[in-house]
Steps between C-alpha positions, in 0.01 A plus 500: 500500500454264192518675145292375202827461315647117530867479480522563110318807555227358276106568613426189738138480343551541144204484229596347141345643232258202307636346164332245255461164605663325222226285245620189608370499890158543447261190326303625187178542739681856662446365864164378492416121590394342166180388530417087451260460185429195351760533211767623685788248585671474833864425587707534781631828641871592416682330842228246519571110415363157546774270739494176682585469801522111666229402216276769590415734225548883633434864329850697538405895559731721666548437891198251505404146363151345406483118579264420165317144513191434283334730302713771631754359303332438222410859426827627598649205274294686177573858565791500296379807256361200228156399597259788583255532789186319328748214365636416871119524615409244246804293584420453863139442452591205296722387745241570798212368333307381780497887621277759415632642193377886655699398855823403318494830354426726710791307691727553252470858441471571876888304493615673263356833647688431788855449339464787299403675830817382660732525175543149420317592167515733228219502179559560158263534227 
């Protein structure tokens, strides 16, 4: 027969009472996903960093890498909390002037959808 007491006679299943998460944990946005707007300015998630690796340019994020090459890395190379949303656009469509202007944005934001989706990005406004 197996009692419910371990060997320090304490409950084996024991329920803490909840405290208050201290200020600090928590961004300013109270757990919701900041939402990309044109004047808001990305930068890289805390534990997120740009490396090399044998001349390759990579995205550091926890437990995984990015390989970045092209225009990957050229939006990833202006999200550094400086230049907002509509200033990177306009970057890159200079830069990729023989594209549709439309295409290269609705690239971009898709991109950066996508590492805010996996937590490669945070936005600030």
């Amino acid at each position: 027969m197996r009692h419910s007491l371990g060997p320090a006679r304490r409950p084996l299943f024991r329920l803490c009472e909840s405290r208050l998460v201290s200020p600090g944990r928590f961004p300013a946005c109270h757990g919701k996903h900041m939402t990309m707007e044109g004047n808001s300015r990305p930068r890289l998630a805390p534990g997120c960093r740009m490396g090399e690796n044998n001349n390759q340019r990579m995205l550091l994020m926890p437990e995984r890498a990015l390989r970045l090459n092209g225009p990957s890395l050229e939006i990833v190379s202006r999200c550094d909390g400086q230049h907002t949303v509509v200033q990177i656009i306009a970057e890159l469509q200079q830069i990729y002037s023989k594209a549709e202007p439309h295409k290269v944005e609705q690239d971009i934001i898709g991109y950066l959808a996508l590492l805010q989706k996996e937590r490669a990005l945070d936005f600030e406004l």
